[in-house]
KOLDO-876434 format. One record per residue (C-alpha): y, x, z; residue in one letter; chain. Coordinates in Angstrom, 3 decimals. Layout:
% KOLDO-876434
<site yy="Y" xx="X" zz="Z" code="A" unit="A"/>
...
This chain:
% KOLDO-876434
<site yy="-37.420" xx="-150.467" zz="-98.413" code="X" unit="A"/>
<site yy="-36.410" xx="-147.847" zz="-96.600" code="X" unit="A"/>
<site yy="-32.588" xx="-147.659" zz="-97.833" code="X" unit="A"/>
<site yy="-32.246" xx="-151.175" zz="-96.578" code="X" unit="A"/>
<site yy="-33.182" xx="-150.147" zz="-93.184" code="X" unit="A"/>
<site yy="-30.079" xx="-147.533" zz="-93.136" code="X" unit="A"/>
<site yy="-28.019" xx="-150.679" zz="-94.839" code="X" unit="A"/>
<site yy="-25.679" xx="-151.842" zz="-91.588" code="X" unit="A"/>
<site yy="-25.881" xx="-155.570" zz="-93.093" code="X" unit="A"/>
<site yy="-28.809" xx="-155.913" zz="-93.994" code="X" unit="A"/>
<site yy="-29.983" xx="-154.653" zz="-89.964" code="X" unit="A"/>
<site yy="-27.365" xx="-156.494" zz="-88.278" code="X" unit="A"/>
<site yy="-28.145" xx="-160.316" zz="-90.536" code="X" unit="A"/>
<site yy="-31.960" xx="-159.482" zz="-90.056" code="X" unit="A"/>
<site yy="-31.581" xx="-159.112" zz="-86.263" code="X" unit="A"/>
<site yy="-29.175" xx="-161.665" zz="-86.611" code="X" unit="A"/>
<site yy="-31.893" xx="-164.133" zz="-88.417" code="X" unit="A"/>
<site yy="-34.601" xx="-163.181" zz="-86.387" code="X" unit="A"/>
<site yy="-32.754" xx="-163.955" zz="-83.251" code="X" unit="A"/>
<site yy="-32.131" xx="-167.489" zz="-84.486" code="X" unit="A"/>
<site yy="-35.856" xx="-167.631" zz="-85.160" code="X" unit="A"/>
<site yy="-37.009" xx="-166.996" zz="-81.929" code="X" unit="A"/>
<site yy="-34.471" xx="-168.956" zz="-80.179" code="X" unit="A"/>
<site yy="-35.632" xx="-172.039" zz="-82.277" code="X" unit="A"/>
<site yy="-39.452" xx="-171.934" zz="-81.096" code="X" unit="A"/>
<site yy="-37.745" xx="-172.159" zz="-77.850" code="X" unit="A"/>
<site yy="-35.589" xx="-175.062" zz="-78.264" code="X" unit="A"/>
<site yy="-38.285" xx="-177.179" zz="-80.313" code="X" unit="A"/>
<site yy="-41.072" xx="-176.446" zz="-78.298" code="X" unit="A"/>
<site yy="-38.930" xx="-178.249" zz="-75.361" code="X" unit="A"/>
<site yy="-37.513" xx="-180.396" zz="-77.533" code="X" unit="A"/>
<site yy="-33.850" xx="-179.295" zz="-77.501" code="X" unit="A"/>
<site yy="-32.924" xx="-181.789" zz="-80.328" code="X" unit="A"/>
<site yy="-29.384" xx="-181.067" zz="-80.431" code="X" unit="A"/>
<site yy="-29.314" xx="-177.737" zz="-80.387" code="X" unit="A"/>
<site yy="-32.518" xx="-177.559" zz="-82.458" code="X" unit="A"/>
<site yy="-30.352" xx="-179.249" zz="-85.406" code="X" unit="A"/>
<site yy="-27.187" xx="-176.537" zz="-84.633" code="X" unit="A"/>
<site yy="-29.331" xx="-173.566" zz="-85.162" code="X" unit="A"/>
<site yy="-31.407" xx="-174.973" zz="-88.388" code="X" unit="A"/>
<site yy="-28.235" xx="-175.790" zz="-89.919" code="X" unit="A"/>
<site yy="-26.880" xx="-172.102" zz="-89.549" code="X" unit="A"/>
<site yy="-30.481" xx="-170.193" zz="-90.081" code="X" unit="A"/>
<site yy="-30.607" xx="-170.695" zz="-94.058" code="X" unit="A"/>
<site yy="-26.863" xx="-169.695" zz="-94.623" code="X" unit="A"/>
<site yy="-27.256" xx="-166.459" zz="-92.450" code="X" unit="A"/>
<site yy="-30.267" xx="-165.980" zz="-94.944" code="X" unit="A"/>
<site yy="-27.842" xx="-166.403" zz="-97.761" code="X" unit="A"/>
<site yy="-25.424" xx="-164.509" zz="-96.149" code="X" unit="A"/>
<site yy="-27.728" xx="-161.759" zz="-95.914" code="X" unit="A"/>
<site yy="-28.894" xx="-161.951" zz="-99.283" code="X" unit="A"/>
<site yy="-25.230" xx="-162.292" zz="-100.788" code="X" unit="A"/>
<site yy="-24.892" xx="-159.020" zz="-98.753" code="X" unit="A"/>
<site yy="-27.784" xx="-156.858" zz="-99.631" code="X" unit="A"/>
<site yy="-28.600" xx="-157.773" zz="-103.356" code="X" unit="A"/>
<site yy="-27.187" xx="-155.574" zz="-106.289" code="X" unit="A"/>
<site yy="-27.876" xx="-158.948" zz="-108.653" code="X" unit="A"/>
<site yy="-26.608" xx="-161.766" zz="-106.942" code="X" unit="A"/>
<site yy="-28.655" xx="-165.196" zz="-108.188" code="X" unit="A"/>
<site yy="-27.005" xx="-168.080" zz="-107.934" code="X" unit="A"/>
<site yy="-30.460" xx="-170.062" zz="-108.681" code="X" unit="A"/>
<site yy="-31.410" xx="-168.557" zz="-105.512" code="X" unit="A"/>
<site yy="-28.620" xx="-169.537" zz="-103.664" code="X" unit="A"/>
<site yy="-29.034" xx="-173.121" zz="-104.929" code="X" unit="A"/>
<site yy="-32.549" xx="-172.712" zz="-103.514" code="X" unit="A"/>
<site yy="-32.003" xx="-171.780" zz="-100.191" code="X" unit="A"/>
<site yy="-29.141" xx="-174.053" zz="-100.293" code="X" unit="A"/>
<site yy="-31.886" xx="-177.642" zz="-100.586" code="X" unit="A"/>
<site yy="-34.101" xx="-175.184" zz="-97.962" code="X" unit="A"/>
<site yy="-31.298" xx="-175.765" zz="-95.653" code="X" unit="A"/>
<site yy="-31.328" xx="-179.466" zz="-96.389" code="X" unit="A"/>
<site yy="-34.999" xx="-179.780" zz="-96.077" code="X" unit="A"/>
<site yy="-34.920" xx="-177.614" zz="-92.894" code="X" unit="A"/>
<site yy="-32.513" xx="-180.002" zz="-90.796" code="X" unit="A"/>
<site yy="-33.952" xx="-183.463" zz="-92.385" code="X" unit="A"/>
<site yy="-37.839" xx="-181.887" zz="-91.332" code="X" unit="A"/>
<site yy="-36.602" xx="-182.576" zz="-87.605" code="X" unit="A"/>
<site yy="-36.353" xx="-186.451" zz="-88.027" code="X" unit="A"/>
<site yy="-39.134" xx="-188.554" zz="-87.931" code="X" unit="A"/>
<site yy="-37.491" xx="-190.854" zz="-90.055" code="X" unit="A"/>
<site yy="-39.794" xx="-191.493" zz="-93.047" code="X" unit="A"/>
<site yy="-37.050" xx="-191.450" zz="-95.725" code="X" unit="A"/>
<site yy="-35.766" xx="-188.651" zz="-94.140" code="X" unit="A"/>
<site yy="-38.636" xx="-186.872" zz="-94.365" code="X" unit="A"/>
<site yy="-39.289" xx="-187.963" zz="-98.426" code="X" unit="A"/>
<site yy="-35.360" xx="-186.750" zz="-99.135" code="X" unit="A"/>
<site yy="-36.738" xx="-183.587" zz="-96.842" code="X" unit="A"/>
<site yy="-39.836" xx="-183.241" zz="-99.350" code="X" unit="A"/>
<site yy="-37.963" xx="-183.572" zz="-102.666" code="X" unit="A"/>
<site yy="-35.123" xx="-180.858" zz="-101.391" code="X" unit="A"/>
<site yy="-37.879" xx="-178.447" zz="-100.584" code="X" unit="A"/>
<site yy="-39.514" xx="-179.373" zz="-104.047" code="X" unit="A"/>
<site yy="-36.351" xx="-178.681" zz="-105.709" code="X" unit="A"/>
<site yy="-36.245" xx="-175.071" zz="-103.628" code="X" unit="A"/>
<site yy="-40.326" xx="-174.572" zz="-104.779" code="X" unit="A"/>
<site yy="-39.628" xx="-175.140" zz="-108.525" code="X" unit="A"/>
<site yy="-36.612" xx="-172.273" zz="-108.531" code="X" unit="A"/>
<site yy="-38.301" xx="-170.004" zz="-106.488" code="X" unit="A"/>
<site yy="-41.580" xx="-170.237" zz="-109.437" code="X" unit="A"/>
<site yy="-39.121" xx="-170.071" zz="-112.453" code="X" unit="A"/>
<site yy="-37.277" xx="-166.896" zz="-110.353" code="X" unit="A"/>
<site yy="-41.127" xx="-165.274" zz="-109.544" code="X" unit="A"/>
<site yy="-41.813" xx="-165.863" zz="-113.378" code="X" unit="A"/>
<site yy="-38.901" xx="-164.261" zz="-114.421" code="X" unit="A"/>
<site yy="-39.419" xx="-160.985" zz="-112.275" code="X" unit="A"/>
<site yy="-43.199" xx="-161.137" zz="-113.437" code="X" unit="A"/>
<site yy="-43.133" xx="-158.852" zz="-116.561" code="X" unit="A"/>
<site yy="-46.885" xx="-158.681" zz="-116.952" code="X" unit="A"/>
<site yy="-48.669" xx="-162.145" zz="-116.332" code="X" unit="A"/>
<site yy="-51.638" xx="-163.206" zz="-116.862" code="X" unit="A"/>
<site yy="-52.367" xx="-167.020" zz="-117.434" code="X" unit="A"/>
<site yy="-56.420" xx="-166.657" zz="-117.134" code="X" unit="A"/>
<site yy="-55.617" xx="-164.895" zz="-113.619" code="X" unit="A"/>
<site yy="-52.481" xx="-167.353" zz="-112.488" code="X" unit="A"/>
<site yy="-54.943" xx="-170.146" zz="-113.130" code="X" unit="A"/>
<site yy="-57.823" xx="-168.773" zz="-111.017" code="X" unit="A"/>
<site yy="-55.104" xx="-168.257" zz="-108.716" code="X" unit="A"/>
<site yy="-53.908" xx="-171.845" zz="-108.514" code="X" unit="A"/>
<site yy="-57.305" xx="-173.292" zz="-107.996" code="X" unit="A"/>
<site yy="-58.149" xx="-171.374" zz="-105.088" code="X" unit="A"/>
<site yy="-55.093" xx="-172.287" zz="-103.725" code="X" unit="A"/>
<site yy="-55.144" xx="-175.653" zz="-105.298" code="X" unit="A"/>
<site yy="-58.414" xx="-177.645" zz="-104.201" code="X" unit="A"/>
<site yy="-58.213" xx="-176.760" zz="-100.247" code="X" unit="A"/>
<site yy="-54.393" xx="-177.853" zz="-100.516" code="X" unit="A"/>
<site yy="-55.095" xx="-181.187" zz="-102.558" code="X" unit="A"/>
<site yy="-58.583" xx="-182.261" zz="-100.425" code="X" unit="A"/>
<site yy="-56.297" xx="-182.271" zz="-97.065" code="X" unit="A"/>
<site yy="-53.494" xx="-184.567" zz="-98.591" code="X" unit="A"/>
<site yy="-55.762" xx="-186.928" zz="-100.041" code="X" unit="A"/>
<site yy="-57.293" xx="-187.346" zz="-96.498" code="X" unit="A"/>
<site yy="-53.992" xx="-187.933" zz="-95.184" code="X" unit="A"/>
<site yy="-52.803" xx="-190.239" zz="-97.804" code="X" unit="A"/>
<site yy="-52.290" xx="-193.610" zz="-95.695" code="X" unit="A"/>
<site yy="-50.604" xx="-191.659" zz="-93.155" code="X" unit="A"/>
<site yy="-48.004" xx="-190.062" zz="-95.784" code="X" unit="A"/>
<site yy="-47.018" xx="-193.552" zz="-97.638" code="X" unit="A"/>
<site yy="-44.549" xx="-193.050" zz="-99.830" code="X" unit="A"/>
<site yy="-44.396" xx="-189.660" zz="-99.321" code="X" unit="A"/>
<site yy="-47.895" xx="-188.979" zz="-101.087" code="X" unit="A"/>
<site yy="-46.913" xx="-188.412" zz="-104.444" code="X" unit="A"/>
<site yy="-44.074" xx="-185.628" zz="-103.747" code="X" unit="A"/>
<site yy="-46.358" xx="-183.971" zz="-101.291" code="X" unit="A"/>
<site yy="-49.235" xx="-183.942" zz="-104.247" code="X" unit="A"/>
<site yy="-46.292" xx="-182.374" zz="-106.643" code="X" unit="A"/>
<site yy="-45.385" xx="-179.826" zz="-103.761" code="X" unit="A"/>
<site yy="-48.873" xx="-178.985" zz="-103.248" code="X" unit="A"/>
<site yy="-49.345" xx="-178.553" zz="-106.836" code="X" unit="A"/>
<site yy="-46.373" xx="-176.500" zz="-107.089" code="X" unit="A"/>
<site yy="-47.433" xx="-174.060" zz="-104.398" code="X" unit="A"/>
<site yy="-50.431" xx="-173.643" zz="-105.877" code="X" unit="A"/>
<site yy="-48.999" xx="-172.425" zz="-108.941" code="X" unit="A"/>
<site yy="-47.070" xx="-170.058" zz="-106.953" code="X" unit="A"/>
<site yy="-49.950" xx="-169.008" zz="-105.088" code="X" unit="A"/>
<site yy="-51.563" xx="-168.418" zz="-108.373" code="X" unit="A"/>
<site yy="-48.519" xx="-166.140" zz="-109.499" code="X" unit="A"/>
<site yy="-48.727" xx="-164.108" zz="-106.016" code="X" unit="A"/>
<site yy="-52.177" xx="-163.411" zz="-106.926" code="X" unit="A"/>
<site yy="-51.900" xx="-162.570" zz="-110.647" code="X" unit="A"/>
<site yy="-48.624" xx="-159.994" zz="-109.695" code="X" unit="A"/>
<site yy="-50.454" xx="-158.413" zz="-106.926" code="X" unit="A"/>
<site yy="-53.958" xx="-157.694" zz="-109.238" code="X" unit="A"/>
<site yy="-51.921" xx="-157.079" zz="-112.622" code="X" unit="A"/>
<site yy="-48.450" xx="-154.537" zz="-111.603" code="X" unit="A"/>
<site yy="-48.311" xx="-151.980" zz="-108.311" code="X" unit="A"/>
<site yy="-45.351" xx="-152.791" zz="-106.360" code="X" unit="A"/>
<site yy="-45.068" xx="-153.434" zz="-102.547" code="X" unit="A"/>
<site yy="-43.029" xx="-156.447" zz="-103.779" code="X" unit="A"/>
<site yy="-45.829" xx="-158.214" zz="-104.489" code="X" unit="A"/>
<site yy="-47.699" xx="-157.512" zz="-100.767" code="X" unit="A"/>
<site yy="-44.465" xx="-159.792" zz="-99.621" code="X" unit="A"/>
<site yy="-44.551" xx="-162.154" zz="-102.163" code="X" unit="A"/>
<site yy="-48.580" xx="-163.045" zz="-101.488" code="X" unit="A"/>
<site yy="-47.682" xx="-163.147" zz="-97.393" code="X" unit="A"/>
<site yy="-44.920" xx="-165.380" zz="-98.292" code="X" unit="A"/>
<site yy="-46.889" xx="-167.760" zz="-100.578" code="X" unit="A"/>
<site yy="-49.729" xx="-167.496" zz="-97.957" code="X" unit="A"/>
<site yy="-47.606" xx="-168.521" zz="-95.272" code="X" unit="A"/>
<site yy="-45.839" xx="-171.641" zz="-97.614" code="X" unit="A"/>
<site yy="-49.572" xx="-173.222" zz="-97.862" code="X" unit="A"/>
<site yy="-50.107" xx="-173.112" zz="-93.652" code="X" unit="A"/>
<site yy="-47.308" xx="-174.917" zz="-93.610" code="X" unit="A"/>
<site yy="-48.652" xx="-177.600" zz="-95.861" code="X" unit="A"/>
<site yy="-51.311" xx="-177.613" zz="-93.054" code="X" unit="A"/>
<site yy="-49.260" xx="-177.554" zz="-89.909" code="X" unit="A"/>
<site yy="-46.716" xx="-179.625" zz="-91.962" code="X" unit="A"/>
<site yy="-48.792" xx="-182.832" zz="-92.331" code="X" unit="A"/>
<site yy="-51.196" xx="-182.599" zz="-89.281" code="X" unit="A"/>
<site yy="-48.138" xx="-182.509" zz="-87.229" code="X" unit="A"/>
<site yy="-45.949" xx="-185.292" zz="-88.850" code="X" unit="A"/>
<site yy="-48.690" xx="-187.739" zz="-90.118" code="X" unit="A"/>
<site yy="-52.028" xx="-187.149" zz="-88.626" code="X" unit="A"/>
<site yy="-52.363" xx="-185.131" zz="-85.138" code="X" unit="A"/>
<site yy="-49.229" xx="-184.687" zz="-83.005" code="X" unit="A"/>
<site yy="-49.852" xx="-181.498" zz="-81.202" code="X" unit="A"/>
<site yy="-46.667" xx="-180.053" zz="-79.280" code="X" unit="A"/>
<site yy="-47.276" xx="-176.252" zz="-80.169" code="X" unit="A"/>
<site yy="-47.534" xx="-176.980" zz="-83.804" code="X" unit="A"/>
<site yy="-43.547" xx="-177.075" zz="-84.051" code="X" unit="A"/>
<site yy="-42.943" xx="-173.715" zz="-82.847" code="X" unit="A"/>
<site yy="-45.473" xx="-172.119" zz="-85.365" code="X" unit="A"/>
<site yy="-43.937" xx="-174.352" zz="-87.779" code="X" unit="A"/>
<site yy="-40.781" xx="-172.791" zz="-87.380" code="X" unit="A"/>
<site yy="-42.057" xx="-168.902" zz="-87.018" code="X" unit="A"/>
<site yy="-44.633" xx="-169.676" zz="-90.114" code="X" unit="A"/>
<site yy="-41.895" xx="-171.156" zz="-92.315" code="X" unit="A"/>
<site yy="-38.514" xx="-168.941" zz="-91.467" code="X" unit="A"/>
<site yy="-40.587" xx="-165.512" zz="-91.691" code="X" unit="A"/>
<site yy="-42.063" xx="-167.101" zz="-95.496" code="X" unit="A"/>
<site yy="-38.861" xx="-167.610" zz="-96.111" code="X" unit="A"/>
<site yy="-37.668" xx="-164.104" zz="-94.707" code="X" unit="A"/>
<site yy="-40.498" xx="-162.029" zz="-97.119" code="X" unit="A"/>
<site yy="-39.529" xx="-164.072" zz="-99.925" code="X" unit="A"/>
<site yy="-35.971" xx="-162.908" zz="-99.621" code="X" unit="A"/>
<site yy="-37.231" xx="-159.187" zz="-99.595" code="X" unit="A"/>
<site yy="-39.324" xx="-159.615" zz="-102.580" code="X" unit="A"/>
<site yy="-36.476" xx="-160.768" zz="-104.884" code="X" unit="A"/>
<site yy="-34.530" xx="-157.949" zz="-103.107" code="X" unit="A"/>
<site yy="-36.727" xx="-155.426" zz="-104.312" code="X" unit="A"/>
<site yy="-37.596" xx="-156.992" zz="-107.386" code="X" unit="A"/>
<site yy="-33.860" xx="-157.012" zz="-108.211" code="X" unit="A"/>
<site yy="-33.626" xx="-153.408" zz="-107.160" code="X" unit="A"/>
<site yy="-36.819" xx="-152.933" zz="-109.639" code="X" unit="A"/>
<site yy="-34.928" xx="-154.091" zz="-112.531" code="X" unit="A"/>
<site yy="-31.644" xx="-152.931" zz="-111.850" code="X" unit="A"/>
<site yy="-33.471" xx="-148.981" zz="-112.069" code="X" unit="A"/>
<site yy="-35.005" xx="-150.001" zz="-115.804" code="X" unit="A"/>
């Protein structure tokens, strides 16, 4: 970690990121629609920019990824409800790359331990949609699969963090911890309990899960590329 905080690009895009951050949970806790939409549409592609930067192994799966995150991230603002289900599906799209990318920099797994894992993350994540099923509509079924699909993550984090040493895997867990509040804040917000200050924590919960993501395929990349 360290030689990335001497690396000029990756200090000036993570300043440059976290800037944006901050300066959305301004504009959408007042409700600054337009210029709420402006900085979503350039916070992903300074992510990717950053990446594209920084990484020694460039994946283009990952780019893909945080290329439907930026779709999902501008189409969460509406309250549209096909919006939001085109929203749900790009995100879903980003979730199943980001598993088949964990899997692949997983050389030790365990399937007893990633299916513990899953059902601890599972059950909590599946009860709350199920008691906000009217409220999502035709939404349900892709937030069940996203749900589902977290959990699986959530069951990787876990199994990588108990089976191999790495501080990759400390920002992997935080990131997969901080994917399933926003399942939480994510529906309460847009289908059950309107609450103002839920869309700034939205935004600092979900950019920074993106952020440690980023820095675990970083170093995993940088793990591989030593082997």
């Amino acid at each position: 970690m360290k030689e990335y905080l001497l690396n000029r690009n990756f200090k000036v895009l993570s300043s440059v990121f976290i800037l944006i951050v901050f300066l959305l949970i301004f504009v959408s806790f007042f409700d600054f629609k337009l210029t709420e939409y402006v900085l979503k549409s350039i916070s992903i592609p300074v992510l990717m920019l950053l990446y594209v930067l920084t990484s020694k192994q460039i994946s283009k799966f990952y780019l893909v990824a945080l290329f439907c995150a930026a779709i999902s991230n501008i189409l969460f603002i509406s309250t549209d409800a096909t919006l939001l289900n085109y929203g749900l599906i790009a995100f879903l799209i980003y979730r199943i790359i980001t598993i088949i990318l964990v899997v692949k920099a997983s050389p030790k797994l365990s399937f007893f331990t990633v299916g513990i894992g899953s059902v601890f993350f599972l059950f909590p994540l599946l009860y709350f949609i199920v008691l906000t099923q009217d409220s999502l509509g035709q939404s349900f079924m892709v937030a069940i699969v996203n749900v589902v699909l977290v959990s699986i993550l959530g069951g990787l984090s876990l199994s990588n963090y108990l089976m191999e040493e790495g501080f990759k895997h400390t920002w992997l867990l935080v990131s997969t911890f901080l994917y399933t509040i926003i399942v939480f804040l994510f529906v309460i917000q847009k289908y059950y309990l309107f609450i103002p200050i839920f869309q700034p924590i939205r935004v600092l919960v979900l950019m920074s899960a993106h952020y440690f993501f980023y820095l675990y395929l970083l170093m995993s990349e940088k793990q591989i590329d030593k082997q």
